[in-house]
N, C-alpha and C positions, 0 to 999 in steps of 0.2 A: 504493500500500500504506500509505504513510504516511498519507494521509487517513482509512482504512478505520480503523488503530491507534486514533487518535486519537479519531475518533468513538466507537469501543467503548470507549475509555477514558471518555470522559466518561459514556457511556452503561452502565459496569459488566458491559461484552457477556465471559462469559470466553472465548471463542473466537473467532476469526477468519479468513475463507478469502477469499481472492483468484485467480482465474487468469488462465494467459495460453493459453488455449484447450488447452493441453498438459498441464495438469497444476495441482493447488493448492499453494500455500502456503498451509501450518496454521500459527496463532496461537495460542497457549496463555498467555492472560492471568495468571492466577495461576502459572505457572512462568517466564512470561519467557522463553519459550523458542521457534524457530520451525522451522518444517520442513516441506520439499518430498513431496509425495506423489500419486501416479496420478490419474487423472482415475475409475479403477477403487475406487481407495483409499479413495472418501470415506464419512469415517466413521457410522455411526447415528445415531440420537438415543439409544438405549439405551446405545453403545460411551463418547458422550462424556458421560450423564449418571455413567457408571462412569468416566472421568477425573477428571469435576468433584467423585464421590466421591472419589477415593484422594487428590486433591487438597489438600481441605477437612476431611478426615478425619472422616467425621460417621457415627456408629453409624443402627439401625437404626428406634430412636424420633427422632433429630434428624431422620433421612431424613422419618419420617412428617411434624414438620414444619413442615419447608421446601418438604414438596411441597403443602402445605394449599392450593388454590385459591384464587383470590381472588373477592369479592363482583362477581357479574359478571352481575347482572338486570336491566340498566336499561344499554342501549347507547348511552345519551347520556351516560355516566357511567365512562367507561372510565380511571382511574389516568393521569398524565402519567408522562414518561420519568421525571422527578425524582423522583416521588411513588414510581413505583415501586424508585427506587434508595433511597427512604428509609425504606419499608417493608420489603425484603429487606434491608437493614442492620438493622435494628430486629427483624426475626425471626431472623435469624443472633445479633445479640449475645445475643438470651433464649436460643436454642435452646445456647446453650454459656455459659448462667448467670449473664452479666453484669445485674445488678439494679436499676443504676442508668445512664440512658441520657438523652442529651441530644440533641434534631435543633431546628436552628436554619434556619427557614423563612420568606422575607420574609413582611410581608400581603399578603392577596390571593391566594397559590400554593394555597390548600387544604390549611392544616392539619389540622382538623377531618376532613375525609375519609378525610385518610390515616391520621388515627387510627383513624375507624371501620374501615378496610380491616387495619389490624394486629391489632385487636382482634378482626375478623371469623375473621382467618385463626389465630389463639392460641384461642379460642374453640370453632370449630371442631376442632381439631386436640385438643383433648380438656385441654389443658394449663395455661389462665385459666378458670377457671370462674365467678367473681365478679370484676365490675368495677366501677370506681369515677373517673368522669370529676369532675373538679373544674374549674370556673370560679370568678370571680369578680364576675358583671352575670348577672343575669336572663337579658337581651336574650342572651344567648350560648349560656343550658343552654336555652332557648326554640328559637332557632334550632336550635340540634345536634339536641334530641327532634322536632321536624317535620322536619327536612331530610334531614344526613347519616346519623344514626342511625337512621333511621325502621324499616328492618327489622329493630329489635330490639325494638320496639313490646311486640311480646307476653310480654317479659320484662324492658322497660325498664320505670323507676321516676324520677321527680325527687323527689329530698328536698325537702318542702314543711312549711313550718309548723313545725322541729323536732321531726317525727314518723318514726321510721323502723317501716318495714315489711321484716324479712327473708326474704320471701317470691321475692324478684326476682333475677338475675343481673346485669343492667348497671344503673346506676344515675348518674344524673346530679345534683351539689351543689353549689350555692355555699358557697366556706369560710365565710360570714359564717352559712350555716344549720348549721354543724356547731362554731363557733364563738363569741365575741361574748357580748352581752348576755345577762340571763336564765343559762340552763344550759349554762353553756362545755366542757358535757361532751357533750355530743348525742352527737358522735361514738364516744365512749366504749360506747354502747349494744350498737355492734358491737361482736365479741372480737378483737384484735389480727392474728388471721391469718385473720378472714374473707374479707377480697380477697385475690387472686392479684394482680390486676393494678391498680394507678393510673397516668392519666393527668392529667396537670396541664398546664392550659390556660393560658399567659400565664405563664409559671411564672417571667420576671421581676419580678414582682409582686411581692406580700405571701410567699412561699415562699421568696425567695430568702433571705430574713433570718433567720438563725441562731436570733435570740431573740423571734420571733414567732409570735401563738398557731398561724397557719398552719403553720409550720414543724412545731408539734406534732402538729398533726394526721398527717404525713408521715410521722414520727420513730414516734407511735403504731403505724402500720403497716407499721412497718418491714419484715417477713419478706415483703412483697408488691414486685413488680417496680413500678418507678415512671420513669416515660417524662415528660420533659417538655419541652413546646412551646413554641417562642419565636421574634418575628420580632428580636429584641432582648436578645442577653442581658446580665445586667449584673455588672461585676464591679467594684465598689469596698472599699473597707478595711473597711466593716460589713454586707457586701450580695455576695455571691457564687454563681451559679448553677454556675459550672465547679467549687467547692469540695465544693457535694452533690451534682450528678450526674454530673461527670465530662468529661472533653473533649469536644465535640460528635461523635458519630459521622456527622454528615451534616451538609450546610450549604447552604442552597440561596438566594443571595444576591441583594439589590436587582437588582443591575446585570447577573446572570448573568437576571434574571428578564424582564427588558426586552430584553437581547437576544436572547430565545429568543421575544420574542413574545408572550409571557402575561401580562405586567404594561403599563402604558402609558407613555413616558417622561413625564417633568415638567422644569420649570425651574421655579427661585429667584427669585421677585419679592421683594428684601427692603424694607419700610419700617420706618421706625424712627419713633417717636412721641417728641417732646421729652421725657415724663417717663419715659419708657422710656431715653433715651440717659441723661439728670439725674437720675434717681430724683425723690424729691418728699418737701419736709415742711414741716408746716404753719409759718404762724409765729406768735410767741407767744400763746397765749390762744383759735388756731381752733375753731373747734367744727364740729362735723357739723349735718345739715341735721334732724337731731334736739334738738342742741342742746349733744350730750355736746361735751367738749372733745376734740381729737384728741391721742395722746400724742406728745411732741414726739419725734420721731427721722428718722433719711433711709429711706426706705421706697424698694424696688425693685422692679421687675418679678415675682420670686416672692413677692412677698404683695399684689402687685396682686389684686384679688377673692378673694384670702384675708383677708388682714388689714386692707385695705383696698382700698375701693371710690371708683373714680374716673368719676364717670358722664362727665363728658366725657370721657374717654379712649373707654369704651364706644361711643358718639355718634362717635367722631371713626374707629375699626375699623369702624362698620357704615358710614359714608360712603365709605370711601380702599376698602372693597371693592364695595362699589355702585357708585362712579363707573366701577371697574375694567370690572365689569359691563357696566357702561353701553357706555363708550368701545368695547368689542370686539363689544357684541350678542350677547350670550351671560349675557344676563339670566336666562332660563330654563334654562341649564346646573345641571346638577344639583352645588353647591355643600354644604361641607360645614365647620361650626365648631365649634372642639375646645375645649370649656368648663371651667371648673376646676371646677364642680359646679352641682346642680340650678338654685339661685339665677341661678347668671351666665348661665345656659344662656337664662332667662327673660329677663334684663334683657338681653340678645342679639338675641335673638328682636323683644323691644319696641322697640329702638333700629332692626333691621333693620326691619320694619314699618314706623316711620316714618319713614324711607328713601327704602322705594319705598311710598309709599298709595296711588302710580297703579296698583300690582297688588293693593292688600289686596284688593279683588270677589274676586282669586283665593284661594280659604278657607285653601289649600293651598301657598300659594307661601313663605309660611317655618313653617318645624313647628319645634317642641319636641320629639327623641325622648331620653325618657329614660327612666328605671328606672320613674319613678312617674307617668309621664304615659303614660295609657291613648290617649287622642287619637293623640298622636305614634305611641306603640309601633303602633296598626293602619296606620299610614303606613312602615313600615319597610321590610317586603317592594317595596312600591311604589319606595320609594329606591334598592333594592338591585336592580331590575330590568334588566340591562343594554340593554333593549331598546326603551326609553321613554326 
C-alpha cells in the first residue's frame, strides 16, 4: 500500500485503491483520509469525479475548465507524468485566479510543450482568448512556431520587423522586437488588456529585473495572467523571479529528471586554465595586436571575451577538448560550446577547425549556430536530432 501512496503522491493520483482479493482500500489524497470498502462498493468514475468536486470546491464554469481536454492529435506526442502535473497545477491556479504563476523545469523536460498544452486547454475552454508567448533568440520563437505550436498555425502570428498585426490570437515575440532600439514603444500599439494570457520563456532573463525595459513590457500588461518558464530561477538582491511571480507552483528538477529516465546523467570534467586560476594583466606599456595599449588592470575570467580577448586561451579550450575527443573516440559525438557572443562563437569555431583539419573535408563537423548565421541556423534541427 505504501508503495501505491507514494507513487500517486508523486504522481498527483487523488485516489487510491488496493486489494487483498476481499475487498478495497480507498485513498482519498486530498482529505488524507482512508477507508475499507466491498469488492461490491467500488466507486464510478462519475461518484469520485463528484468527490474530487466537493473536495476542491470548484463551481460550474471552473468544472468547464479543468475538464478542457488536452491536445491529443499526434500519438507520439502524449504529455509526460510531470508535464502533466505541471499543466493541471497551472490550470487549477488560473481557474481560481491566481495571475501570477511560476513552474521551474530542468532543460530538456519540454517546457515549450507544456506551455503549448496549457494554452491549448485555457484557449479552448473559452477563457484566454489572446496570447502572447515571449522569448528572447530567434532560434526559440522559430522553433516553438514549427514545432510545439504548430497547431495554432492558423491563428498564430510572430512579431517581425516591429510590425504588429491585431488580426491573430497567439502570437509569438522576442522582447528585443517589442523593445530596444528605434520605437521602445512597439508594444505599446496593443491596448493594455488585449492578452489574457502571457507566457515568458527563460523568464530568468532580462524579466527578472525590476528596472528593465523587459520588465515593462510585463508591468504594461499587467491585467493578463502571466506564467513563467525556467530551468533556472534567479534570485539575487537586484534580480528576482520569486519577487514577481511568486513561489514556484511546480518544480521538476535536474536530478528528479535523470532518475526518471528523460534527461541523461553527466559528470564534471573540470580544467582550469592558468589565466583563468591568475587572472591576467598586461605589463607596463602592452598593447594589443592592433597596436592600442591595453589598460592596465587584473582582468578575470568574466571579461575574458568581453572585455578582453585572449586568443591563446581560445587555442589552448579548442585543444584540452579535442584531445579529450581524441583520447575517448568520440570525435564525432555531437559536442556543444557555450559562447559569450556572436564574435567568440566565431573565433571558437576557427580555433576548433584548426584542431582537427584532418576533418575540415567534413563541411559540417564544427558549425556556427547563431542568431545571424543562416548556414549554422539550417544545421540546427540536424543537431537537435536525437537519432543521428
Amino acid at each position: 500500500m505504501q508503495q501505491a501512496l507514494d507513487y500517486a503522491e508523486r504522481m498527483m493520483i487523488p485516489f487510491v485503491f488496493t486489494s487483498n482479493g476481499d475487498g478495497f482500500t480507498f485513498r482519498n489524497r486530498n482529505e488524507a483520509t482512508e477507508k475499507t470498502i466491498g469488492l461490491d462498493e467500488f466507486p464510478s468514475p462519475g461518484d469520485l469525479w463528484n468527490v474530487f468536486k466537493k473536495n476542491t470546491s470548484i463551481d460550474e464554469q471552473q468544472e468547464k475548465i479543468v475538464t478542457e481536454p488536452y491536445y491529443s492529435e499526434r500519438d507520439d506526442k502524449a504529455p509526460r507524468y510531470y508535464q502533466l502535473n505541471a499543466i493541471n497545477l497551472t490550470i487549477d491556479a488560473v481557474m481560481r485566479g491566481q495571475n501570477r504563476i511560476l513552474l521551474v523545469m530542468a532543460t530538456g523536460t519540454g517546457k515549450t510543450f507544456t506551455a503549448f498544452q496549457i494554452i491549448w486547454r485555457l484557449r479552448k475552454a473559452g477563457i484566454k482568448k489572446r496570447i502572447l508567448f515571449l522569448a528572447d533568440r530567434n532560434a526559440l520563437i522559430d522553433q516553438t512556431y514549427i514545432n510545439d505550436f504548430a497547431p495554432f498555425k492558423d491563428v498564430m502570428t510572430i512579431v517581425r520587423n516591429r510590425k504588429i498585426d491585431k488580426s491573430y490570437e497567439v502570437y509569438l515575440a522576442l522582447y528585443q522586437g517589442l523593445t530596444g532600439d528605434g520605437d521602445k514603444d512597439v508594444f505599446k500599439q496593443f491596448t493594455p488588456n488585449f492578452f489574457y494570457l502571457i507566457i515568458v520563456d527563460e523568464c530568468h532573463r532580462g524579466s527578472a529585473k525590476a528596472d528593465s525595459e523587459w520588465r515593462e513590457v510585463l508591468e504594461y500588461f499587467n491585467s493578463a495572467t502571466q506564467i513563467g518558464l525556467t530551468a533556472t530561477p534567479k534570485e539575487e538582491k537586484t534580480v528576482s523571479n520569486i519577487d514577481y511571480f511568486g513561489q514556484p507552483i511546480y518544480t521538476y528538477s535536474l536530478k528528479q529528471g535523470i532518475e526518471d529516465g528523460f534527461l541523461a546523467p553527466y559528470r564534471v570534467i573540470r580544467v582550469l586554465l592558468d589565466k583563468d586560476a591568475e587572472g591576467f594583466r598586461p605589463y607596463d606599456g602592452q598593447t594589443d595586436r592592433f597596436g592600442n595599449e591595453i589598460p592596465d588592470q587584473i582582468y578575470d575570467m568574466p571579461d575574458f571575451d568581453r572585455e578582453l580577448v585572449l586568443e591563446q586561451r581560445t587555442r589552448m579550450i579548442a585543444k584540452v577538448v579535442s584531445n579529450y575527443l581524441r583520447k575517448h573516440n568520440t570525435r564525432f559525438d555531437k559536442t556543444i560550446f557555450f559562447c559569450v557572443d556572436t564574435e567568440h562563437a566565431d573565433r571558437m569555431r576557427q580555433a576548433l577547425v584548426n584542431e582537427n583539419s584532418d576533418l575540415v573535408r567534413e563541411d559540417e563537423y564544427v558549425m556556427r549556430i547563431t542568431g545571424d548565421d543562416d548556414l549554422g541556423k539550417k544545421q540546427l534541427d540536424n543537431f537537435r536530432d536525437v537519432s543521428s
